[in-house]
C-alpha positions in Angstrom: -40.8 -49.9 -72.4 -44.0 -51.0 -74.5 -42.1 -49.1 -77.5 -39.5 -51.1 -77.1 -41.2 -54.2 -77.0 -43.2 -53.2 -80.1 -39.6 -52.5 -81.8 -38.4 -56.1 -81.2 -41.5 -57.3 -82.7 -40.9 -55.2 -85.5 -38.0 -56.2 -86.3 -38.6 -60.6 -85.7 -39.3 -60.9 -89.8 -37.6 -63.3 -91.6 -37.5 -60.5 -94.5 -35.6 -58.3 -92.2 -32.5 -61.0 -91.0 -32.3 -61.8 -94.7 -31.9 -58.5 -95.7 -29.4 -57.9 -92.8 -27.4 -60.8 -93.6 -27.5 -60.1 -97.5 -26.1 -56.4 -96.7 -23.0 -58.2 -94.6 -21.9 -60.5 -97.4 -22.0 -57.7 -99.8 -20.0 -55.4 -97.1 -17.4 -57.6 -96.4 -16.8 -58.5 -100.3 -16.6 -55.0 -101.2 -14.5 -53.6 -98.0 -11.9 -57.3 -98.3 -11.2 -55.8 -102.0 -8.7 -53.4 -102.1 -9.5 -50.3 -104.6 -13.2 -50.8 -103.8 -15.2 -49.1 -100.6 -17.9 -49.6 -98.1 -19.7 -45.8 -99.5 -19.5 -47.5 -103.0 -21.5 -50.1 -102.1 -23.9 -48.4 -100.1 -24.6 -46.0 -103.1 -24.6 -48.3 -105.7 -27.3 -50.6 -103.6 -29.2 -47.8 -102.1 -32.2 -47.9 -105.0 -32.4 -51.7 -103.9 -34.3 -50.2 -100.7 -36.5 -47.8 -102.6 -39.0 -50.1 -102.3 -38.4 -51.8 -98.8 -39.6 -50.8 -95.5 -37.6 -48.2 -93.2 -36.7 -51.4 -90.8 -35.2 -53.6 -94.1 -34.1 -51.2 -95.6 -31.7 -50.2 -92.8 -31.1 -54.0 -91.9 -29.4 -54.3 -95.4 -27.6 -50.6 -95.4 -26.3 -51.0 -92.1 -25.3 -55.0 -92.7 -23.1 -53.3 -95.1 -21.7 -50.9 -93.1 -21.0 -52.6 -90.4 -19.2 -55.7 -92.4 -17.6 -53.1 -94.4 -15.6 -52.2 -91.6 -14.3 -55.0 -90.4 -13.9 -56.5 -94.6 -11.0 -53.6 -94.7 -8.7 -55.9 -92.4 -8.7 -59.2 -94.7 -6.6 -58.0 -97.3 -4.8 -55.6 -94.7 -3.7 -58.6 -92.9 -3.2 -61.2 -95.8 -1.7 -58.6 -98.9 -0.7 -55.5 -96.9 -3.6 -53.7 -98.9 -5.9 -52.2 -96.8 -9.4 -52.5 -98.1 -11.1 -49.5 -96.6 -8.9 -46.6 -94.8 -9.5 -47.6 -91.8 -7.7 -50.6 -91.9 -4.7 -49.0 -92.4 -4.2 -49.3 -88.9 -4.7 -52.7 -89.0 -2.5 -53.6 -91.6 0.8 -52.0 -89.4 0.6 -55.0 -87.7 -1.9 -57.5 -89.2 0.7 -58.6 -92.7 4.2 -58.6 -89.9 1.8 -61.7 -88.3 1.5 -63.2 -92.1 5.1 -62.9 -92.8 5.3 -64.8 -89.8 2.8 -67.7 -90.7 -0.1 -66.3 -88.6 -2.5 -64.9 -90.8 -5.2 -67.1 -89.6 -4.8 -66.1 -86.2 -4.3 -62.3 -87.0 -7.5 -62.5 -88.9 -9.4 -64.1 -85.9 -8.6 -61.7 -83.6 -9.5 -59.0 -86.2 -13.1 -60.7 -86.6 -13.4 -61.1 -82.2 -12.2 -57.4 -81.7 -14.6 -56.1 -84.7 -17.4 -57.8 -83.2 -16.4 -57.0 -79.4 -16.6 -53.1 -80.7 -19.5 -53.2 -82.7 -21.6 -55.1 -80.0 -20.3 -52.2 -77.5 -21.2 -49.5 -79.6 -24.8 -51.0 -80.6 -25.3 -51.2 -76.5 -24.3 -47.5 -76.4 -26.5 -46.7 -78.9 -29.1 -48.6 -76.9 -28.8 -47.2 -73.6 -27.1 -44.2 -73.6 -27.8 -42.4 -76.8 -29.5 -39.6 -75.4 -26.9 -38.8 -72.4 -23.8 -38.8 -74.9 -25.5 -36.7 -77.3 -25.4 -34.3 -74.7 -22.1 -34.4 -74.3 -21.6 -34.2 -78.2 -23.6 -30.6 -78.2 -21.3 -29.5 -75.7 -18.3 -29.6 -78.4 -17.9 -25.9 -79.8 -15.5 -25.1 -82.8 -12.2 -25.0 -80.2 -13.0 -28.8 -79.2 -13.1 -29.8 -82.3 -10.1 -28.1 -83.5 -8.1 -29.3 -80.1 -9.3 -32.9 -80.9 -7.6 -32.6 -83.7 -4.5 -31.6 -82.5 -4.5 -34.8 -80.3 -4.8 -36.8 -83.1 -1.7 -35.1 -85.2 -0.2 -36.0 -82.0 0.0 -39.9 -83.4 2.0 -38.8 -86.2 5.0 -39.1 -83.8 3.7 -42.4 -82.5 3.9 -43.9 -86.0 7.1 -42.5 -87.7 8.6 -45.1 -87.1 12.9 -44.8 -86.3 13.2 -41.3 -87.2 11.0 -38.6 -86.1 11.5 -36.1 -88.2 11.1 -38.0 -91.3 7.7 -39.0 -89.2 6.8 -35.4 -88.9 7.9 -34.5 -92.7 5.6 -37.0 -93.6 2.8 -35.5 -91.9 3.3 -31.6 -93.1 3.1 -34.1 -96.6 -0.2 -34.8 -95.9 -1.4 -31.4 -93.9 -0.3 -29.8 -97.4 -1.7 -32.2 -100.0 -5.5 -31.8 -97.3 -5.0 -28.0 -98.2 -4.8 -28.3 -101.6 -8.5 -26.9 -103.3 -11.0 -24.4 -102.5 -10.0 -22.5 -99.2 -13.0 -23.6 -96.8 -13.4 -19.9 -95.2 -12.6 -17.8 -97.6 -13.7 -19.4 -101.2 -10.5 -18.4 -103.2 -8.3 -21.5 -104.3 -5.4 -22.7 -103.7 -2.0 -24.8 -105.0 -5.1 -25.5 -107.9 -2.4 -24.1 -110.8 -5.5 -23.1 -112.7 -6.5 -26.7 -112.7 -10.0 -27.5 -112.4 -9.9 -30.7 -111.4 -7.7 -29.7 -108.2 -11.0 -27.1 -107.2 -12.6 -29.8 -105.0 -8.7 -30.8 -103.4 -8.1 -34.5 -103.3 -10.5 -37.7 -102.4 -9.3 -40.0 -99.6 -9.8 -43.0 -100.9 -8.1 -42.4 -104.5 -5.4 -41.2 -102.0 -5.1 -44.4 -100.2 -5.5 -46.8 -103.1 -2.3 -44.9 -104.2 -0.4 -44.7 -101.1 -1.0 -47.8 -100.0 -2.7 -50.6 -102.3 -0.4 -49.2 -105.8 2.5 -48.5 -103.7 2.5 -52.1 -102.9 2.5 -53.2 -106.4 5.5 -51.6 -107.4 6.8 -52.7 -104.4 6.6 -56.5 -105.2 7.3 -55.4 -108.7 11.2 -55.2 -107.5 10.8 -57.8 -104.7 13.0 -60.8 -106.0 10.9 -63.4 -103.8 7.2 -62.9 -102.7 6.6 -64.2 -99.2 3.5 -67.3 -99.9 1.7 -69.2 -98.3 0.1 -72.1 -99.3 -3.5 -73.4 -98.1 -2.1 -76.8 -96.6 -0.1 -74.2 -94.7 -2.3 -72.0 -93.6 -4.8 -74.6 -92.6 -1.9 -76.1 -90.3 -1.4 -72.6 -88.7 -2.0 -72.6 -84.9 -4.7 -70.0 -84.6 -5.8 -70.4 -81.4 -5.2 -67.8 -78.4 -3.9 -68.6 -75.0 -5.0 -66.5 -71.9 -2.3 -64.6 -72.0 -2.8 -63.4 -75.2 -6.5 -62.8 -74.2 -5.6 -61.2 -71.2 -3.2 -58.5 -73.4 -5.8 -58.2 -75.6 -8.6 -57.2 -73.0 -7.2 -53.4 -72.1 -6.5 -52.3 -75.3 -9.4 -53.6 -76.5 -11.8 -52.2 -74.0 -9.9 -48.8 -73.9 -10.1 -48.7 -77.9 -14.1 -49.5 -77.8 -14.7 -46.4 -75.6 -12.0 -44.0 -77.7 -13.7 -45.6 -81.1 -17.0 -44.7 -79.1 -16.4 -40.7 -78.5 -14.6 -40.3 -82.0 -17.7 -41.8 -83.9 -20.1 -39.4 -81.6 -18.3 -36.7 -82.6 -19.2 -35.2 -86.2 -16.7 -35.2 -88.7 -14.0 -37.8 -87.3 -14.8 -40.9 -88.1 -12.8 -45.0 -88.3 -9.8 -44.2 -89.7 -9.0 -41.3 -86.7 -10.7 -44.0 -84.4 -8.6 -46.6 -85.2 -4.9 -44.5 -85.3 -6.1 -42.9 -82.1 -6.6 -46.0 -80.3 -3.7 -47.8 -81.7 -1.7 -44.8 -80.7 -3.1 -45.6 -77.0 -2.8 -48.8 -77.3 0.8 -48.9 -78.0 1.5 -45.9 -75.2 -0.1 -48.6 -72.3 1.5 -51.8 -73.7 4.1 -53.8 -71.9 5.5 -54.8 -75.3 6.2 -51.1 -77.0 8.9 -52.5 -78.9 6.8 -55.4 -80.8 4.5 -52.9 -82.5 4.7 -52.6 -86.2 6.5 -56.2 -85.9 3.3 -58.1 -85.7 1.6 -57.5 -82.2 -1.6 -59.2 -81.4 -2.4 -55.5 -79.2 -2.1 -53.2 -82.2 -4.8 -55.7 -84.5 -7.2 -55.6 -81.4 -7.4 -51.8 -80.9 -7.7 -50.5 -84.4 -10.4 -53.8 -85.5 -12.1 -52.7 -81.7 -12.1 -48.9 -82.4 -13.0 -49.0 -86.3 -15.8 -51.1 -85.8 -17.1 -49.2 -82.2 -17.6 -46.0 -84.3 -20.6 -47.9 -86.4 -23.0 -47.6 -83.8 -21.4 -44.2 -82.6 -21.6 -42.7 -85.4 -25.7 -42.8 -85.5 -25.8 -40.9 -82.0 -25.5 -37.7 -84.0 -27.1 -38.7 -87.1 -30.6 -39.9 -85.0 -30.4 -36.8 -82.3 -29.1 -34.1 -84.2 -29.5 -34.9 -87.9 -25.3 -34.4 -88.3 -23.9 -37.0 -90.1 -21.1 -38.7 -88.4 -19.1 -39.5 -91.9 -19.4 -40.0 -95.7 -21.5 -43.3 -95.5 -23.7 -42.1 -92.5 -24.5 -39.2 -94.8 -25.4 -42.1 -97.5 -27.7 -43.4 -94.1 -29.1 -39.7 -93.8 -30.6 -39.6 -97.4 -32.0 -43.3 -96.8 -33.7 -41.9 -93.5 -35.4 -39.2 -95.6 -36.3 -41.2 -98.4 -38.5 -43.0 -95.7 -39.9 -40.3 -94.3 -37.9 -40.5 -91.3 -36.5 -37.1 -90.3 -33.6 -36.7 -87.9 -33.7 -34.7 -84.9 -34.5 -34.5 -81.4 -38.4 -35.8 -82.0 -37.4 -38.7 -84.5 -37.7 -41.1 -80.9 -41.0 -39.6 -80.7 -42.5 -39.9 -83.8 -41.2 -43.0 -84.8 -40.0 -44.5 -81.8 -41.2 -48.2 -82.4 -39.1 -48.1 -86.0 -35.7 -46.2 -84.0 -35.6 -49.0 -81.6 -35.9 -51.8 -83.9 -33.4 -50.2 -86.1 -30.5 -50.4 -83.1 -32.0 -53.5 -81.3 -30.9 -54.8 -84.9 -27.5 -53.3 -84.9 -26.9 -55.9 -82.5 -28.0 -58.5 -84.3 -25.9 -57.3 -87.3 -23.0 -57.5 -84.9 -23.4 -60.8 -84.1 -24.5 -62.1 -87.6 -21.1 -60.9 -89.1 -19.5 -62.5 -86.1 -20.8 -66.0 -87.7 -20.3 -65.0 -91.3 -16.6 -64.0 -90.5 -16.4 -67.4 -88.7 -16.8 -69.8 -91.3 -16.8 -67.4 -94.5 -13.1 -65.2 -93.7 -11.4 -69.2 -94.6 -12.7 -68.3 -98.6 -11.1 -64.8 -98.6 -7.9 -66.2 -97.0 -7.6 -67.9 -100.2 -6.1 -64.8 -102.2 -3.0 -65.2 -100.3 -2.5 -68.9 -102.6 -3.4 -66.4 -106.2 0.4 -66.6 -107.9 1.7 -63.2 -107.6 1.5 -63.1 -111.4 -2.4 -63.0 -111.3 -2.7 -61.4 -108.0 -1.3 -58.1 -108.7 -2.8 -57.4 -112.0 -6.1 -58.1 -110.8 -5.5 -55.6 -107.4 -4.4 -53.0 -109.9 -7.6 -53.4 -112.1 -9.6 -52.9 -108.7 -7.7 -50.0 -107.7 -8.4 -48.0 -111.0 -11.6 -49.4 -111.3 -12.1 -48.4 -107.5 -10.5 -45.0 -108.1 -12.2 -44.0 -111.4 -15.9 -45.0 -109.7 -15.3 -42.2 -107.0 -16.1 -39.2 -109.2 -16.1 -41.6 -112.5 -13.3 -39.4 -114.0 -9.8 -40.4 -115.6 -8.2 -37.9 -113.7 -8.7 -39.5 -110.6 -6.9 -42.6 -111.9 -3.9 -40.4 -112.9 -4.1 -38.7 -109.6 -3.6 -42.7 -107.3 -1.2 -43.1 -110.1 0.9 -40.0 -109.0 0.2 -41.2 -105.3 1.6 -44.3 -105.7 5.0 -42.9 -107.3 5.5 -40.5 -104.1 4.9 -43.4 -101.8 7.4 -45.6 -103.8 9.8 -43.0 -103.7 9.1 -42.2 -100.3 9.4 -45.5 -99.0 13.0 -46.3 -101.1 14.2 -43.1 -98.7 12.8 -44.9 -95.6 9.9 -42.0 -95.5 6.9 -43.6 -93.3 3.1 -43.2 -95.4 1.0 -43.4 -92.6 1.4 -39.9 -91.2 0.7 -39.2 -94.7 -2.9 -40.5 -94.1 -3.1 -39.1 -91.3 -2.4 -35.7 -92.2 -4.9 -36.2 -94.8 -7.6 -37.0 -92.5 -7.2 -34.8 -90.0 -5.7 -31.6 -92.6 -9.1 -29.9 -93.4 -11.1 -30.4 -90.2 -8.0 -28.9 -88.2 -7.0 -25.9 -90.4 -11.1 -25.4 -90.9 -12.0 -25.4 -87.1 -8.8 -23.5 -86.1 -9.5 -20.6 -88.4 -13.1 -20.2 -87.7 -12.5 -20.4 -83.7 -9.9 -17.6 -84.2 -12.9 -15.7 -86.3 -14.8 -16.1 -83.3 -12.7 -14.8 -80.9 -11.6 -11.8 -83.1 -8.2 -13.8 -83.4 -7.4 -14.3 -79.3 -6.0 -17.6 -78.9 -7.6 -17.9 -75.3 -10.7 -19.0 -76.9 -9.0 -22.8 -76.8 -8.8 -22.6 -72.9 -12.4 -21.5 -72.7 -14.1 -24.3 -71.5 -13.3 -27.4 -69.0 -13.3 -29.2 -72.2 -10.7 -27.2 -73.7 -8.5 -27.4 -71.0 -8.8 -31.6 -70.5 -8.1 -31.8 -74.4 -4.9 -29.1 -73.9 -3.7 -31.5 -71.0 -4.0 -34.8 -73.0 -2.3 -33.4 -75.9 0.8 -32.3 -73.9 0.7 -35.8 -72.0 0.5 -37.9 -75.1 4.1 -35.3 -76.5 5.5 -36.0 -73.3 5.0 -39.8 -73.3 5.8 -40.2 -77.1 9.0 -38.1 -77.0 10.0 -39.7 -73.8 9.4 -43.2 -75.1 11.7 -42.2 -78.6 14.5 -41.0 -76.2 14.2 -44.8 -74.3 14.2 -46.3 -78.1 17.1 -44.3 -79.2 19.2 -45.1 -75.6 18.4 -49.0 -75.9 19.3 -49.0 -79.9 22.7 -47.3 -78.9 23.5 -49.3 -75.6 22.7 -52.3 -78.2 
């Protein structure tokens, strides 16, 4: 307790809430603008805490990651542009509520779920770091490899009318994730004696091609642009009944705990967070049929489960040195630069500086809660940019965006290409998401599955080895049952309509 009370006292200087609230601005300018990212930010400001303090320093780098995630939804919700993957999710359901004239009240709920779910993960962090961790040591190469299974699963929950365009989709993505240097072997593959195809392709010049270039040529043949002026949007009703609160509240609180385990365990991250829970989400709602179409349900769990993995996502990183994702491996260097090493003894060593650093996650939390408040209104204003100037400038972002990644040409050239296949993919009613997801969840899967059969000396009982196993094997076939069953009930209600 007296270590704790020496971390809050820590952590009360000004220097450190400026810092914090400094790194939030920054992260939700850089994750509301399509083409750029939350990682590019935190690498291009990380010599900026050089010279702070461990506490600062992690005040600012974590105000940015934090407001990075929930930043992605803005210009998924107003432009149909997600600015981080995450918010892809987001963005399924967040720019139907625009169409409709409720962009304000799509974005608020965004900003109260984001907040809802970082808060809960900053309190996990808190209180039960060192019991989940447990858990998370547990996971062997067959959980891993099964919990990716369950989240291919989604694929079929987000193909929209056709399945098997859904699923076609997905092998779209499971191939393009294979693409590169083969992870157990060495040798290369689909590379065509390419070079630049040896490291396979980057997520986020992926995205910016499927989703923020695809869009341009899409309202590039649009023959009216939905718009919205200002006067309008500041007449739009964006307040929330009960009821709507009340269908918020499961989904929301079921998403925080799913965004809560994916972010523990290493090598997921947001964007499988937020598909998973919107997959869930959608499987428990009373209004199935509304999602996609602008349901207040579907923002809630993905902004919930993308921004609960924050807090999650430093279980690992603080217990076990594992970095969670890209940017948490940004946080791992900054650690070290401050002679902070992760690991089971980083509580004892520097146990006063560890519990200021996550009493101040909740701080963050509520800090972007009040910036998103009163600062989302001067972001909403992109949606009243003519179309003329609007799309130009995206574009510029999303090369700019892509070519920072690796700062090569190619790259460019490669969200280019992207952008073509999703155009033409979308003209033959082809979803994108499972795309994404296939993307995601391609290298981790094929990686894990191979080296669990190399453990087994290729016996396929080595993924019903453990009670874990067996509770991942059983959610898998329930969430096939429920999804196929669920199609079946669309199909029968489409042709008794």
């Amino acid at each position: 307790m007296d270590v704790v009370i020496e971390g809050i006292r820590n952590l009360f200087h000004i220097s450190n809430f400026i810092y914090m609230n400094i790194g939030l601005l920054l992260g939700m300018i850089f994750g509301a603008i399509p083409g750029l990212t939350v990682m590019l930010c935190i690498v291009l400001f990380l010599p900026f805490t050089y010279t702070m303090g461990p506490i600062p320093s992690f005040m600012f780098l974590l105000g940015i990651y934090c407001a990075g995630s929930y930043g992605g939804s803005i210009s998924a919700i107003l432009i149909k542009t997600p600015g981080t993957p995450h918010a892809a999710a987001t963005m399924l359901d967040g720019y139907p509520m625009t169409q409709m004239g409720k962009s304000k009240k799509a974005m608020k709920i965004a900003l109260y779920a984001s907040t809802f779910g970082g808060l809960f993960s900053a309190l996990v962090l808190l209180f039960f770091a060192p019991q989940v961790s447990k858990f998370a040591r547990m996971m062997g190469t067959p959980e891993y490899f099964l919990i990716c299974a369950l989240g291919l699963t989604i694929i079929a929950g987000v193909s929209g009318k056709s399945l098997i365009k859904g699923v076609i989709s997905g092998c779209i993505g499971l191939f393009i994730a294979s693409i590169g240097v083969d992870p157990m072997t060495g040798g290369t593959r689909f590379i065509f004696n390419n070079i630049n195809f040896y490291s396979g392709f980057d997520i986020t010049i992926c995205l910016i091609g499927l989703f923020a270039l695809s869009e341009i040529l899409m309202k590039s043949k649009r023959e009216s642009i939905v718009k919205v002026s200002m006067d309008e949007v500041s007449k739009e009703d964006d307040s929330l009944s009960k009821s709507e609160y009340k269908r918020m509240a499961p989904p929301a609180i079921l998403s925080a705990i799913i965004g809560v385990i994916v972010g523990i365990i290493p090598g997921t991250g947001a964007s499988e967070a937020s598909f998973f829970s919107y997959n869930a989400a959608r499987s428990i709602s009373k209004h199935r049929d509304e999602f996609g179409k602008g349901n207040i349900e579907g923002i809630a769990a993905a902004e919930t489960a993308n921004n609960a993995v924050t807090g999650a996502t430093l279980i690992p990183l603080l217990t076990l040195g594992i970095p969670g994702d890209a940017c948490v491996a940004i946080l791992l260097g900054a650690l070290m630069i401050n002679g902070l090493t992760p690991g089971p003894n980083l509580f004892t060593t520097h146990g006063v500086t560890m519990y200021a650093i996550i009493i101040g996650l909740v701080f963050i939390n509520i800090f972007m809660f009040l910036q998103g408040k009163y600062l989302t209104k001067l972001f909403a204003k992109i949606i009243n940019i003519p179309i003329s100037i609007l799309t130009p400038v995206i574009a510029i972002f999303c090369f700019a965006g892509a070519f920072s990644v690796n700062t090569s040409v190619f790259d460019v050239g490669v969200s280019v290409f992207f952008a073509f296949m999703a155009y033409v993919l979308i003209k033959l009613d082809f979803p994108t998401v499972p795309i994404l997801i296939g993307l995601v969840l391609g290298k981790t899967t094929e990686e894990n599955f191979r080296r669990s059969l190399i453990i087994s000396d290729g016996s396929w009982s080595i993924f019903a080895s453990s009670p874990i196993c067996i509770g991942f094997i059983i959610l898998i076939i329930a969430a096939l049952v429920f999804i196929f069953y669920s199609k079946m009930k669309e199909m029968k209600t489409e042709s008794d309509n």
